[in-house]
LUMGU-189995 format. One record per residue (C-alpha): residue in three letters; y, z, x. Coordinates in Angstrom, 1 decimal, decimal comma, padded with zeros to 4 digits. Example, Ala and Ser with C-alpha at 12.3 -4.5 7.8 and 13.67 -1.06 7.14 Angstrom:
<rs>
{code = ALA; py = -004,5; pz = 007,8; px = 012,3}
{code = SER; py = -001,1; pz = 007,1; px = 013,7}
</rs>
This chain:
<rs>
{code = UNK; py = -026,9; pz = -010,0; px = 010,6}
{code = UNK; py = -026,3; pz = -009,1; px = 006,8}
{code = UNK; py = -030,2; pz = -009,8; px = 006,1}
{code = UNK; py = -030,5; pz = -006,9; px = 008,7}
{code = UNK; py = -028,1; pz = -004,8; px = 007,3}
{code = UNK; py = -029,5; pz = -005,2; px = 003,4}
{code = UNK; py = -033,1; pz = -004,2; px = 005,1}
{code = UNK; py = -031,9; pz = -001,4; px = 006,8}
{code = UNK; py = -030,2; pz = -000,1; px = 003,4}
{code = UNK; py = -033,3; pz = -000,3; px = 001,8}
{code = UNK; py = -035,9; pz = 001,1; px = 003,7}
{code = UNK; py = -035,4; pz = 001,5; px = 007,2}
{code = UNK; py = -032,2; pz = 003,8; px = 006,4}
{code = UNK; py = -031,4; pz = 006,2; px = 009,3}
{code = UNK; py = -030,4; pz = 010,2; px = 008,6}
{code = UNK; py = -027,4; pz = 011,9; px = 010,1}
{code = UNK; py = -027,5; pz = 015,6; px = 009,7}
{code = UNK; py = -023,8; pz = 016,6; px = 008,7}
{code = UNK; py = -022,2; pz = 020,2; px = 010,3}
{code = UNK; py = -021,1; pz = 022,5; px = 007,4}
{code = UNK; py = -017,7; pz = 022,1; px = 007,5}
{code = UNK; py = -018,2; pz = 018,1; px = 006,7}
{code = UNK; py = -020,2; pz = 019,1; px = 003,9}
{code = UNK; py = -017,9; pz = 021,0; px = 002,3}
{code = UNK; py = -015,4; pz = 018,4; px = 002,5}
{code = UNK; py = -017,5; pz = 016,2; px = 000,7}
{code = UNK; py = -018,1; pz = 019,6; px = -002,4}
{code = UNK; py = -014,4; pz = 019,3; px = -002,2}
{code = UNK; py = -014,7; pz = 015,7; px = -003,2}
{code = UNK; py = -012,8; pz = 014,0; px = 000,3}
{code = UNK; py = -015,0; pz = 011,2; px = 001,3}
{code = UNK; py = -013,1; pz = 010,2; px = 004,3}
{code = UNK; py = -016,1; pz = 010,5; px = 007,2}
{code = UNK; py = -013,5; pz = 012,0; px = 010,0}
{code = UNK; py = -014,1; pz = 012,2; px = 013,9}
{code = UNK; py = -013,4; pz = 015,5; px = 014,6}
{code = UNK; py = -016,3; pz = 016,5; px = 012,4}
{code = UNK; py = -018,7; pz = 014,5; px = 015,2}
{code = UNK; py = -017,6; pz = 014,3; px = 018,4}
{code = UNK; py = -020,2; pz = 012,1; px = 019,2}
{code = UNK; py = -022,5; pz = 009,4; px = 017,3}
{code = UNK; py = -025,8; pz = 008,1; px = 017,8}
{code = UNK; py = -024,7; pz = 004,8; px = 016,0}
{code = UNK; py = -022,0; pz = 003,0; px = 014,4}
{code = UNK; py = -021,8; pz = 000,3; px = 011,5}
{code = UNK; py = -024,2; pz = 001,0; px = 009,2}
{code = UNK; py = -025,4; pz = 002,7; px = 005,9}
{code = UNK; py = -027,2; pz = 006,4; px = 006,5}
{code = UNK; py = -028,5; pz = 009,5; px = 004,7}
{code = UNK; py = -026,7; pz = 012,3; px = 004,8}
{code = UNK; py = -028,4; pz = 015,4; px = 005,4}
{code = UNK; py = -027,1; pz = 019,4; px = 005,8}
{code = UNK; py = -028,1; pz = 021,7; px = 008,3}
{code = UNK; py = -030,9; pz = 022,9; px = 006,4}
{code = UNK; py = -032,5; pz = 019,6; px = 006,0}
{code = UNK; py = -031,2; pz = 018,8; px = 002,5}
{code = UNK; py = -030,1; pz = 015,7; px = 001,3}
{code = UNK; py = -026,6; pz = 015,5; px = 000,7}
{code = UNK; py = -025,8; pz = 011,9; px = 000,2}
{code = UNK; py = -024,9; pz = 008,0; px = 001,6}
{code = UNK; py = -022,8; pz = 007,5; px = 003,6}
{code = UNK; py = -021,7; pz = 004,2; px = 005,8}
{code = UNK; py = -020,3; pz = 004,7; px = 009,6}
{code = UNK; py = -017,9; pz = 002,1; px = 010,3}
{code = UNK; py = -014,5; pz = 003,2; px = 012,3}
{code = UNK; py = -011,5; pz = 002,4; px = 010,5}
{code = UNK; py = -007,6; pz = 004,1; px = 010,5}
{code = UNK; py = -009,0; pz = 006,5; px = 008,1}
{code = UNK; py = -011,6; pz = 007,8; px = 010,3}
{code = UNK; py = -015,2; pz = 006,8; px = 010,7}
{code = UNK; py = -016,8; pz = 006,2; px = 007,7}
{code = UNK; py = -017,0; pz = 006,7; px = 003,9}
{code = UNK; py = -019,6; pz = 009,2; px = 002,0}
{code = UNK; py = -020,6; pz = 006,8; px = -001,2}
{code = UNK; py = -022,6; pz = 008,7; px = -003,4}
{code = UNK; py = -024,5; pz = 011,9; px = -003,9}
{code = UNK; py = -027,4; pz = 009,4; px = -004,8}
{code = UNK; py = -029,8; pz = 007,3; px = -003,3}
{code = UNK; py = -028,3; pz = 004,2; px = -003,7}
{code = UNK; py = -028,6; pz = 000,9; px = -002,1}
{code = UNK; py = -025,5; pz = -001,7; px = -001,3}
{code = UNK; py = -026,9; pz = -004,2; px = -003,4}
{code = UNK; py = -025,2; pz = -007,5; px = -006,0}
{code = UNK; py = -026,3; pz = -004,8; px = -009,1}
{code = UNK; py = -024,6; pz = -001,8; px = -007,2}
{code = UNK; py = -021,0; pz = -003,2; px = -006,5}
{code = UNK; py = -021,5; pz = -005,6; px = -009,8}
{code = UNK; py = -021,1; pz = -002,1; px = -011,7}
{code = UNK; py = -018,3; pz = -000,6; px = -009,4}
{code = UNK; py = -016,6; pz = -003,9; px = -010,3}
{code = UNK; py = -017,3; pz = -003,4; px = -014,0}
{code = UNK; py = -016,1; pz = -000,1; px = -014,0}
{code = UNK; py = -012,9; pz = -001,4; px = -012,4}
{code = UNK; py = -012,0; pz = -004,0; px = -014,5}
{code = UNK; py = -012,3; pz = -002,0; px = -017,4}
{code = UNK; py = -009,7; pz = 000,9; px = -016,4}
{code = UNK; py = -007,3; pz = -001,9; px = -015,6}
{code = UNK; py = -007,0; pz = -003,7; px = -019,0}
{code = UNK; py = -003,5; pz = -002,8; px = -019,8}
{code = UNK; py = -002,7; pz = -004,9; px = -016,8}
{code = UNK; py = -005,0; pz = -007,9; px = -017,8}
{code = UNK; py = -003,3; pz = -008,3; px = -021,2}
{code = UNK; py = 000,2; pz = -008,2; px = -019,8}
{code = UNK; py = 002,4; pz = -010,8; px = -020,3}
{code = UNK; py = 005,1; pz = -009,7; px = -017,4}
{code = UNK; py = 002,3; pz = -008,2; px = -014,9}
{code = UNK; py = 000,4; pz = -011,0; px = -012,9}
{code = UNK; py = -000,1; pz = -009,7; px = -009,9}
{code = UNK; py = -001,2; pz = -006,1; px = -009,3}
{code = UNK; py = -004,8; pz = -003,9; px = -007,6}
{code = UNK; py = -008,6; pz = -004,8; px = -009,0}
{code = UNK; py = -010,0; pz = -002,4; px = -006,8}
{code = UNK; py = -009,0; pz = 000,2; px = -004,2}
{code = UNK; py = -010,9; pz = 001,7; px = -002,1}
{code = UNK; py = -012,4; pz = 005,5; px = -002,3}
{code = UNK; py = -010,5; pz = 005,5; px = -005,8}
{code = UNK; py = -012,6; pz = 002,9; px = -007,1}
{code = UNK; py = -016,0; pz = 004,2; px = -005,3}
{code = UNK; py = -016,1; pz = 002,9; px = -001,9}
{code = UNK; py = -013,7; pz = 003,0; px = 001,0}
{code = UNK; py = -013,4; pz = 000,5; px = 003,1}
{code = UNK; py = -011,8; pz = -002,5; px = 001,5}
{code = UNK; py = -009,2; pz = -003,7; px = -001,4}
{code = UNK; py = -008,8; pz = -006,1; px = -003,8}
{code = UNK; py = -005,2; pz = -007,3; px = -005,4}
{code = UNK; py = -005,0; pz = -010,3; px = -007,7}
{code = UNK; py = -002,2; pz = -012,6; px = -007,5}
{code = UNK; py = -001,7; pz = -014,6; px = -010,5}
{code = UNK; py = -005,0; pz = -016,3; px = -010,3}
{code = UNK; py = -006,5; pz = -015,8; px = -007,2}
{code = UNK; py = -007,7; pz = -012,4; px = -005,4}
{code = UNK; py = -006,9; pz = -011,0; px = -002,1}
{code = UNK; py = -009,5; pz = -008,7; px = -000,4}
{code = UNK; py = -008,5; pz = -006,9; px = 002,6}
{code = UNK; py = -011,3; pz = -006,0; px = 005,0}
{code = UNK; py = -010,7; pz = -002,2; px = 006,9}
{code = UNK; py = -013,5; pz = -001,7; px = 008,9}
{code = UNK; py = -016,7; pz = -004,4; px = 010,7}
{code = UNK; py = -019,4; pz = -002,8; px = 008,3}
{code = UNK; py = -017,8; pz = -003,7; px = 004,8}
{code = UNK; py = -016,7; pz = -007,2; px = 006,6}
{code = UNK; py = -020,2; pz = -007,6; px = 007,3}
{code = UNK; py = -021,6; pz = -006,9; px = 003,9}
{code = UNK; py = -018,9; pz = -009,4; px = 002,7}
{code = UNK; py = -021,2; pz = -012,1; px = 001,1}
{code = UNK; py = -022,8; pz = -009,3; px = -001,1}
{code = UNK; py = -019,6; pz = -008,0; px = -002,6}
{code = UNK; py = -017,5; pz = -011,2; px = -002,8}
{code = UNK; py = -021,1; pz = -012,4; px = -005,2}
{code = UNK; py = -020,7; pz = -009,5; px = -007,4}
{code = UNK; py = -017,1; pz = -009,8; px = -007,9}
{code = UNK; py = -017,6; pz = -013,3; px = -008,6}
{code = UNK; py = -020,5; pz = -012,5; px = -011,3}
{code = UNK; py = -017,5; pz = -009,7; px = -013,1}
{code = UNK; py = -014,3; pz = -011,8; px = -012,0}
{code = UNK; py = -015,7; pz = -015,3; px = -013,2}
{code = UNK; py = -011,8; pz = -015,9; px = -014,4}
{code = UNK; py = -010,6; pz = -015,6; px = -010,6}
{code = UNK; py = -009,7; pz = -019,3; px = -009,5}
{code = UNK; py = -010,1; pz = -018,6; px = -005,6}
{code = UNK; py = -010,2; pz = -015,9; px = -003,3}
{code = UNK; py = -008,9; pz = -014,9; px = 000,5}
{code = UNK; py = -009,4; pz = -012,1; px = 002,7}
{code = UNK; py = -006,8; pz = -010,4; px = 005,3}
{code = UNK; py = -009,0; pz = -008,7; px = 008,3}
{code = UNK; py = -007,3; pz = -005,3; px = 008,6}
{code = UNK; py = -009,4; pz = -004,1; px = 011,4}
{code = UNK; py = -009,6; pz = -005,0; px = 015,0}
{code = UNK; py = -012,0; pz = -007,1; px = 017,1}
{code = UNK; py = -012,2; pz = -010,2; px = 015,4}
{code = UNK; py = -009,8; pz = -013,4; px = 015,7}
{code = UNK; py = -008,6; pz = -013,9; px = 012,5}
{code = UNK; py = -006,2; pz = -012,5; px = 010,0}
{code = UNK; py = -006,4; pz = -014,1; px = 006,8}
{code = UNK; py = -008,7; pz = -017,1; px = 005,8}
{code = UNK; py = -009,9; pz = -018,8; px = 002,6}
{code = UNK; py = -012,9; pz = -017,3; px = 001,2}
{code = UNK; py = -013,7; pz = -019,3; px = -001,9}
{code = UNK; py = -013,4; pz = -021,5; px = -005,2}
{code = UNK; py = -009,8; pz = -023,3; px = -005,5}
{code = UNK; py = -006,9; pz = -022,9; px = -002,4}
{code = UNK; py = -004,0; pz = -021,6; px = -003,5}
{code = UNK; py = -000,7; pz = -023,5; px = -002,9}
{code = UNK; py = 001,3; pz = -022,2; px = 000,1}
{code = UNK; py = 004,3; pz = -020,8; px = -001,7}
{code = UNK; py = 003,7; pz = -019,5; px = -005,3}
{code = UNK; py = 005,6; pz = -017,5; px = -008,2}
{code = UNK; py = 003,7; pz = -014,2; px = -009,8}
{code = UNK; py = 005,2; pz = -011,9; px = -012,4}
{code = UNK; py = 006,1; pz = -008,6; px = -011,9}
{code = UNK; py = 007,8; pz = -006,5; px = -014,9}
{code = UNK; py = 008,9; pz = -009,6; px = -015,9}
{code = UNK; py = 010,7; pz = -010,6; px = -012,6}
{code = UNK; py = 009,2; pz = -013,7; px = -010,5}
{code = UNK; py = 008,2; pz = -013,2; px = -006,7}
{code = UNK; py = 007,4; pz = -016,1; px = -004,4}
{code = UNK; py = 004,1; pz = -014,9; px = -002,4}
{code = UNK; py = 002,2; pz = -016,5; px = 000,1}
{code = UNK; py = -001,5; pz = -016,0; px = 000,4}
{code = UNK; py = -003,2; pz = -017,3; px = 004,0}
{code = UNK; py = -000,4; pz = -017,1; px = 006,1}
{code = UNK; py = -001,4; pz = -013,5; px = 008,4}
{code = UNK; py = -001,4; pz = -010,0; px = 007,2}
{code = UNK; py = 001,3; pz = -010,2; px = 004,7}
{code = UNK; py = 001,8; pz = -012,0; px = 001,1}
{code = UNK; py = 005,6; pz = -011,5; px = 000,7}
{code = UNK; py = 005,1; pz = -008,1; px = -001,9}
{code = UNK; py = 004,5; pz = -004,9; px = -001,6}
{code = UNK; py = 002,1; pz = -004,1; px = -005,0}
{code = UNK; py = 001,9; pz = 000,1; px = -004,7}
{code = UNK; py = 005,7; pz = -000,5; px = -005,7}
{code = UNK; py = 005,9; pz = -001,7; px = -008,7}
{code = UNK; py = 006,7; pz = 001,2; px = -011,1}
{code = UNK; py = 009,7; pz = 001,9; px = -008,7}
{code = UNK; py = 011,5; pz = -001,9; px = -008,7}
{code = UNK; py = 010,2; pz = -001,3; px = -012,8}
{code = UNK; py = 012,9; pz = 001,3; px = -012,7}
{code = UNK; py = 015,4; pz = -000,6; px = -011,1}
{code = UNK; py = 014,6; pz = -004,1; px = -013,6}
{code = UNK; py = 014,9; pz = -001,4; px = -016,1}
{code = UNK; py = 018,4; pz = -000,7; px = -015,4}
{code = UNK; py = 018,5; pz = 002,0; px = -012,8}
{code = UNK; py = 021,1; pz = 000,5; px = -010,6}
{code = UNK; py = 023,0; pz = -001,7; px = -013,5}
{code = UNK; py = 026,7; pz = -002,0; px = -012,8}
{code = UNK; py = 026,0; pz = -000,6; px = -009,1}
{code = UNK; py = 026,0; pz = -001,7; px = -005,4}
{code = UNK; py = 022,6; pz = -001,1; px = -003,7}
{code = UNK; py = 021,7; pz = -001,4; px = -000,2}
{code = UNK; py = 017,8; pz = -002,1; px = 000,7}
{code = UNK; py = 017,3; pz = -000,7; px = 004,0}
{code = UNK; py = 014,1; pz = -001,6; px = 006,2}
{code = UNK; py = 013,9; pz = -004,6; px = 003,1}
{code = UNK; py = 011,3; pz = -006,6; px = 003,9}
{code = UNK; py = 011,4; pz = -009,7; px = 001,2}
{code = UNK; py = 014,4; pz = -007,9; px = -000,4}
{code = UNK; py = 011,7; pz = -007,1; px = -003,6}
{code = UNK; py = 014,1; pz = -003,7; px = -004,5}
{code = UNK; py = 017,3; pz = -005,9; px = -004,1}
{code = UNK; py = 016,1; pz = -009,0; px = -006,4}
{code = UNK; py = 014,7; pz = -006,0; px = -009,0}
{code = UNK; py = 018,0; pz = -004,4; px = -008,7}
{code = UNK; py = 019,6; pz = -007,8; px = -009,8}
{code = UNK; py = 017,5; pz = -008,2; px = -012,5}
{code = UNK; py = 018,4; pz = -005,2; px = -013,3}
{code = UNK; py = 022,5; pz = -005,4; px = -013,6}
{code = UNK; py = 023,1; pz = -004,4; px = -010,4}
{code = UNK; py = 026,7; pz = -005,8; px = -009,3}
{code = UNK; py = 025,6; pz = -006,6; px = -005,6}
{code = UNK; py = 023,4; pz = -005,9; px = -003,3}
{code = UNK; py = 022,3; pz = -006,0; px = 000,7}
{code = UNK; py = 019,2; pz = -006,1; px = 002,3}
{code = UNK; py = 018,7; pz = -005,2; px = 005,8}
{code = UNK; py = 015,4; pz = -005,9; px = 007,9}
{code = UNK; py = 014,9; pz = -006,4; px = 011,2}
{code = UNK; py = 012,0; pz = -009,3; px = 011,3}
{code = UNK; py = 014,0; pz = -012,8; px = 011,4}
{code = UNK; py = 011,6; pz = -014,2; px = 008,4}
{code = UNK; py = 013,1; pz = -012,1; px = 006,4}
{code = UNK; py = 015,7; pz = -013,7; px = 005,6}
{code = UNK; py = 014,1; pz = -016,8; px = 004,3}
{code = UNK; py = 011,5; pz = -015,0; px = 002,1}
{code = UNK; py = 014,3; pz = -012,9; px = 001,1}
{code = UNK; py = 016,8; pz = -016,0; px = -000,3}
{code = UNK; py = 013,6; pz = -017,2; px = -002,2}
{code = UNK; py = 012,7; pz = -014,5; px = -004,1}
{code = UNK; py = 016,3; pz = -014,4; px = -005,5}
{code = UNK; py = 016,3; pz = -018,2; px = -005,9}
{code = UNK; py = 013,0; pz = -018,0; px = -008,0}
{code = UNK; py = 015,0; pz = -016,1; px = -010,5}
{code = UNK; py = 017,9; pz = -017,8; px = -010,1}
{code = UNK; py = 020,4; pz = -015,3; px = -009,1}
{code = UNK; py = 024,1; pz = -016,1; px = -007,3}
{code = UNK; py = 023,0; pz = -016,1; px = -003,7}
{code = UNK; py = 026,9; pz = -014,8; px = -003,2}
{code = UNK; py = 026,6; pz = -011,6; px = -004,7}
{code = UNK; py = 023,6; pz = -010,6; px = -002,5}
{code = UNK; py = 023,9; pz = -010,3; px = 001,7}
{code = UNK; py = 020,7; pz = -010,2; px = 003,7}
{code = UNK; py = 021,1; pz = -008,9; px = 007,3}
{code = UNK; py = 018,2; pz = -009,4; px = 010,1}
{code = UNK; py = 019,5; pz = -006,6; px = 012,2}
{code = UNK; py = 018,4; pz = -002,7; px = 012,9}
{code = UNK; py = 018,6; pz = -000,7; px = 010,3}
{code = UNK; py = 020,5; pz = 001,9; px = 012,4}
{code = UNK; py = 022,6; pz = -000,2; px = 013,9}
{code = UNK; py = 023,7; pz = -001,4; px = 010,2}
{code = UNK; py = 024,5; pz = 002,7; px = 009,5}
{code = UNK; py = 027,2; pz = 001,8; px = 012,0}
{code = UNK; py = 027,9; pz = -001,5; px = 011,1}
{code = UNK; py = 028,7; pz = -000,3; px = 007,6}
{code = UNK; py = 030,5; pz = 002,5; px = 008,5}
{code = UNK; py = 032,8; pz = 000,4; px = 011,5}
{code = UNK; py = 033,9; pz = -002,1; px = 008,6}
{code = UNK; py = 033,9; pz = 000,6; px = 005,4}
{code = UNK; py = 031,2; pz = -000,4; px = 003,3}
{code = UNK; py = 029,9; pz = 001,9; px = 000,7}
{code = UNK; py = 027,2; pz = 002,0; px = -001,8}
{code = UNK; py = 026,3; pz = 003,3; px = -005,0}
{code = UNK; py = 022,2; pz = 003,0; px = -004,4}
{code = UNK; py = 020,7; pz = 003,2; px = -000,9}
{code = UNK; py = 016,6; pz = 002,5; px = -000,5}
{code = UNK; py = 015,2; pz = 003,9; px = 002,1}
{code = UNK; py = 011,4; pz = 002,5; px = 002,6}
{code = UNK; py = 010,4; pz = 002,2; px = 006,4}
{code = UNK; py = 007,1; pz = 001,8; px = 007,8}
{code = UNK; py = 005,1; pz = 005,1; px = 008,7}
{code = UNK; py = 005,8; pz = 004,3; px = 012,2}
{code = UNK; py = 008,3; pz = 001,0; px = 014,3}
{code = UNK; py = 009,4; pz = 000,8; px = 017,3}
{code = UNK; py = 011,8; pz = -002,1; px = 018,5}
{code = UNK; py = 013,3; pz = -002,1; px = 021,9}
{code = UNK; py = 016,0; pz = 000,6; px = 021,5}
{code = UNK; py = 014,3; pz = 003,7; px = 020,1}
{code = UNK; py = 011,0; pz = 004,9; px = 018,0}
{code = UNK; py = 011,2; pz = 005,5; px = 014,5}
{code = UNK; py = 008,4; pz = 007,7; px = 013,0}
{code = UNK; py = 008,8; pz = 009,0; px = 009,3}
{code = UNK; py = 007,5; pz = 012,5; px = 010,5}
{code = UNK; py = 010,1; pz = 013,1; px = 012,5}
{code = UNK; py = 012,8; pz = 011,2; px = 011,9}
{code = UNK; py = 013,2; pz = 010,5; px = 008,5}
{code = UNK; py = 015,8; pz = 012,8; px = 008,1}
{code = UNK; py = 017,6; pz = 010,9; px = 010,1}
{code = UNK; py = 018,1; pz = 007,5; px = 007,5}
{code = UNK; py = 019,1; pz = 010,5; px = 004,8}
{code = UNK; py = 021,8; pz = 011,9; px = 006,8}
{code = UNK; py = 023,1; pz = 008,4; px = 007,8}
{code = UNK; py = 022,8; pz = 007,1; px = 004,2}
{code = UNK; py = 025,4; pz = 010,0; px = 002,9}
{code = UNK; py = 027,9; pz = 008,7; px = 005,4}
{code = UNK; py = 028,2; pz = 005,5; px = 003,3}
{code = UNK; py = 027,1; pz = 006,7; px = 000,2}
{code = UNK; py = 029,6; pz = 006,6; px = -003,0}
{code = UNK; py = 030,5; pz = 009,8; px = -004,5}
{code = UNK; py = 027,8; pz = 010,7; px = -007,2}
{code = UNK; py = 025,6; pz = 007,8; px = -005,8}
{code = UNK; py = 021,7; pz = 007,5; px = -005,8}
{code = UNK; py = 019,0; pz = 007,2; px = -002,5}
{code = UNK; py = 015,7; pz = 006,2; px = -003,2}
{code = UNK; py = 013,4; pz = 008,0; px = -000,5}
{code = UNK; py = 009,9; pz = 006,3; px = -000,4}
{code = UNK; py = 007,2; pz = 006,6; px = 002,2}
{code = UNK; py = 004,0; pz = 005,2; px = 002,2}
{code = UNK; py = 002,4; pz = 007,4; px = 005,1}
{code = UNK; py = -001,1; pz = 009,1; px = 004,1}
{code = UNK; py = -000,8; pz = 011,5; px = 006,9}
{code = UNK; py = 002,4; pz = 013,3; px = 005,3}
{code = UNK; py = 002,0; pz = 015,0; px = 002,4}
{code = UNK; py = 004,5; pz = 015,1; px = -000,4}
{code = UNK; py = 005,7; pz = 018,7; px = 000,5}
{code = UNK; py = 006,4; pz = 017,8; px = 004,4}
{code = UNK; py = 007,9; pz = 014,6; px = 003,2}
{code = UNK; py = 010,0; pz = 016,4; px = 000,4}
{code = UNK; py = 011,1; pz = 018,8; px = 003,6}
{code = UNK; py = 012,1; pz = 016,0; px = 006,0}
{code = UNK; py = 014,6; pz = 014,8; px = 003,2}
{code = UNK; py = 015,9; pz = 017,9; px = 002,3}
{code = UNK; py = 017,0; pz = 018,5; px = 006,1}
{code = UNK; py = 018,9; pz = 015,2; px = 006,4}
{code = UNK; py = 020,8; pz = 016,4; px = 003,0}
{code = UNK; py = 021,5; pz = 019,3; px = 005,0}
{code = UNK; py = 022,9; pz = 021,7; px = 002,0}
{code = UNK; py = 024,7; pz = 018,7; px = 000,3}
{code = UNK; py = 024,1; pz = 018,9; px = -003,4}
{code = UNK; py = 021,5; pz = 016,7; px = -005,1}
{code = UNK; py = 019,2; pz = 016,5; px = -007,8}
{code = UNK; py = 015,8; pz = 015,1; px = -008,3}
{code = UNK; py = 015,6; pz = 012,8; px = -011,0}
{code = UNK; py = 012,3; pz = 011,0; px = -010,5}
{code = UNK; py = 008,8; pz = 011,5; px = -008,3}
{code = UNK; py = 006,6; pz = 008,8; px = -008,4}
{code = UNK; py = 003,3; pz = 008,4; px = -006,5}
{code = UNK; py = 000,5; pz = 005,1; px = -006,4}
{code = UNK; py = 000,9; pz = 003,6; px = -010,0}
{code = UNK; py = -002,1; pz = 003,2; px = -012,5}
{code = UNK; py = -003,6; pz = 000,1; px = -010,5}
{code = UNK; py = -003,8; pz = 001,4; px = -007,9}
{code = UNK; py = -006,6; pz = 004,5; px = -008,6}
{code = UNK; py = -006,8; pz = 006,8; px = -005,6}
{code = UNK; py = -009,2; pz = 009,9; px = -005,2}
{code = UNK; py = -007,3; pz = 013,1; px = -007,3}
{code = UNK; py = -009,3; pz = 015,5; px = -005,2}
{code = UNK; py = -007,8; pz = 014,0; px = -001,9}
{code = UNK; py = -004,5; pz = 014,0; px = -001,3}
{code = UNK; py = -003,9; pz = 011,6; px = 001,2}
{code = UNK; py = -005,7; pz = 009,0; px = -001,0}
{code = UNK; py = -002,3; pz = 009,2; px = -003,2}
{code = UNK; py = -000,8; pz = 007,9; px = 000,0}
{code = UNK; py = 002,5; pz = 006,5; px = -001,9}
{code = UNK; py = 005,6; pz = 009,3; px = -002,2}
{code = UNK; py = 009,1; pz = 007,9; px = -003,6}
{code = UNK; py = 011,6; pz = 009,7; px = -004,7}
{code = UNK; py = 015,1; pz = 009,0; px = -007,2}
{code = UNK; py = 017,7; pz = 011,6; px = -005,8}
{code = UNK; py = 020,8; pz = 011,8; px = -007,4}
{code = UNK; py = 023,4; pz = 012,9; px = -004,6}
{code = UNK; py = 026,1; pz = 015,3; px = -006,7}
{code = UNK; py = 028,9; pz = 015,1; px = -004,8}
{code = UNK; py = 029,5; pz = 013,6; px = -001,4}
{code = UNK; py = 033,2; pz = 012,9; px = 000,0}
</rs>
């Protein structure tokens, strides 16, 4: 299959004449390939030419359906998917990302992402000393022995590798991909602060990486002397940077009954007083009216949900009801206390997700003391916005009784 693919890169390359409007996306510098621009395809899965109504070349491009759309444009080139070709994407990678590779506190952060780095499609995180790269569509999977060579020949000081299938059609999640297995649990650094993380054990490794420079705020002090609740927590990563941080106490609430467990070990790796942090496996909205029924308050609430959950109750999208989690938040929120609103949905753009929050303040008065997007790792395409997918914001609520 890949010695097809390769030969039909090189020579046997089909052309795909592009309507005007996807062509001035790609001027515009989007390279997201999206379906509404063809309605219907000849073929799927494979490298093509790209050429304009008139007959002019405009570029490569690769088909291959993923939740972005249905393909990537590459380069306004003609270029081949070779070792050489993604040996120099690599290079160029590695070299904007130095700052991270001499850091002392940093082990585990973005190599390479997608469209920011030059080619949609798939990502690659390091973790200590081994690399994760997550596969988003069948046509980069595919190509898979080529790019895992030339990160090899540029990422020599990698121990091991492992890939998470982020696509669907094939059987597996996660599997080893080369050089030395990881161990099951391990510690990385992250400003300093240690995170167990778990490498070949399904979609997840216990971290979220995009979020670093916001729990670097909270190691930093943001939440010393306070209370925080971590709502929709996951491994409780904002509670055990909180901690480290100075924060007095802390909750974390998540629904998924693991996480619990991956929760209490984060804290333990840094050995922090298991009693002055809670960890609740419940419904986030049922824990508004938990906390309100038995008067619990608190100084810093995070709000971080997925772009889109349902459990058996109710549907939670952060579209529509994101405004929701701020109005409930001020009902328990300390006088003169902080939210944190982060969403990591590429469909939303800052503005509508900076409107959605300002209707569950509904006139209360706040401030806006921090914006942060996708941190220095983790390069996105500046002419897109949705490739700056990450939106958090520090809101200082002035007065709430």
């Amino acid at each position: 299959m890949r010695k097809f693919i390769i030969f039909d890169i090189i020579g046997l390359m089909k052309k795909l004449t592009i309507p005007s409007c996807a062509e001035e996306k790609i001027k515009k510098g989007q390279f997201a390939i999206e379906k509404q621009d063809f309605p219907s395809l000849p073929f799927h899965h494979q490298a093509v030419e790209l050429i304009n109504t008139k007959g002019q070349f405009v570029g490569i491009a690769y088909l291959s359906e993923q939740n972005k759309g249905i393909g990537w444009f590459i380069s306004h080139k003609k270029i081949t998917f070779d070792i050489p070709f993604f040996c120099q994407l690599f290079q160029h990678a590695k070299k904007k990302r130095q700052v991270y590779q001499q850091s002392e506190e940093t082990t585990a952060y973005r190599l390479f992402n997608q469209e920011g780095d030059g080619f949609g499609g798939f990502t690659i995180d390091l973790y200590q000393d081994y690399a994760v790269f997550s596969w988003y569509n069948l046509f980069v999977y595919e190509m898979k022995e080529t790019i895992v060579q030339a990160f090899q020949h540029v990422f020599s000081e990698v121990a091991g590798a492992y890939e998470k299938i982020r696509f669907k059609g094939l059987n597996v999640e996660s599997a080893h991909v080369y050089g030395q297995e990881a161990p099951t649990f391990f510690a990385i650094l992250e400003n300093g602060v240690r995170y167990q993380v778990f490498l070949n054990d399904g979609l997840m490794t216990g971290i979220f990486l995009d979020q670093h420079e916001v729990r670097g705020s909270l190691v930093g002090g943001l939440a010393a002397g306070k209370s925080l609740l971590n709502m929709f927590s996951y491994t409780a990563a904002f509670s055990v940077a909180a901690a480290m941080g100075g924060a007095s106490q802390t909750t974390s609430v998540d629904l998924a009954k693991r996480s619990r467990e991956l929760s209490e070990a984060h804290f333990k790796e840094n050995g922090l007083d298991l009693s002055y942090h809670t960890f609740f496996v419940m419904d986030v909205f049922d824990y508004f009216k938990y906390a309100k029924r038995h008067g619990l308050t608190y100084d810093v609430i995070v709000l971080d949900p997925p772009s889109f959950a349902r459990n058996k109750k109710q549907t939670f999208s952060v579209a529509k009801d994101y405004h929701k989690l701020i109005a409930q938040s001020l009902e328990i929120l300390n006088p003169h206390g902080m939210i944190i609103a982060s969403t990591n949905a590429a469909n939303i753009s800052r503005s509508k997700f900076k409107k959605e929050i300002e209707k569950g303040f509904a006139g209360s008065k706040h401030r806006y003391l921090k914006e942060y997007g996708l941190p220095a790792d983790f390069t996105y395409n500046k002419k897109d916005e949705r490739s700056n997918y990450l939106k958090v914001f520090t809101i200082k609520v002035d007065k709430w009784n």
